[in-house]
C-alpha positions, -999 to +999 in steps of 0.1 A: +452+737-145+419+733-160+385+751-160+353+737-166+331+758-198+303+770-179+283+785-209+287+749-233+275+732-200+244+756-196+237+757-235+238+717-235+219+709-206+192+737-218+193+713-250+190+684-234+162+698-210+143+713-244+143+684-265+126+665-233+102+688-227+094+688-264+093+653-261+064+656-238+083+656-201+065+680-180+091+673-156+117+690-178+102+725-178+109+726-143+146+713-152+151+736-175+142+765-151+172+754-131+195+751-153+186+790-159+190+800-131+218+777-111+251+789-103+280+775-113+281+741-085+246+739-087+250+731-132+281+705-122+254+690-101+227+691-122+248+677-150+265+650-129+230+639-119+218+637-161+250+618-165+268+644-189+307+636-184+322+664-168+359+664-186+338+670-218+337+706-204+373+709-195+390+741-207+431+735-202+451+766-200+479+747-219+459+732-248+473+748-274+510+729-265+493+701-277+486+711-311 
């Protein structure tokens, strides 16, 4: 079974959102709002919709067999 990490996703997409609005977006200050503030299906949305590749974000409970 696998998770998805919720905090990498948030902290990436806040970078992602930052470096556009320092880039001069206005658009992204409003992007970056949301990503403060979405739940957890709202961020695998918002991220989807950037197109950030989910399984980059996959935790697996049996990772460490692989090692």
């Amino acid at each position: 079974m696998s998770q998805i990490d919720i905090d990498r996703l948030r902290e990436d997409l806040e970078d992602y959102f930052g470096t556009a609005m320092f880039n001069g977006n206005p658009q992204a200050m409003m992007e970056l709002e949301e990503v403060k503030r979405a739940n957890e299906q709202e961020l695998i949305s918002l991220a989807r919709r950037c197109g950030f590749n989910i399984n980059d974000y996959t935790e697996r409970e049996d990772e460490d067999y692989y090692r």
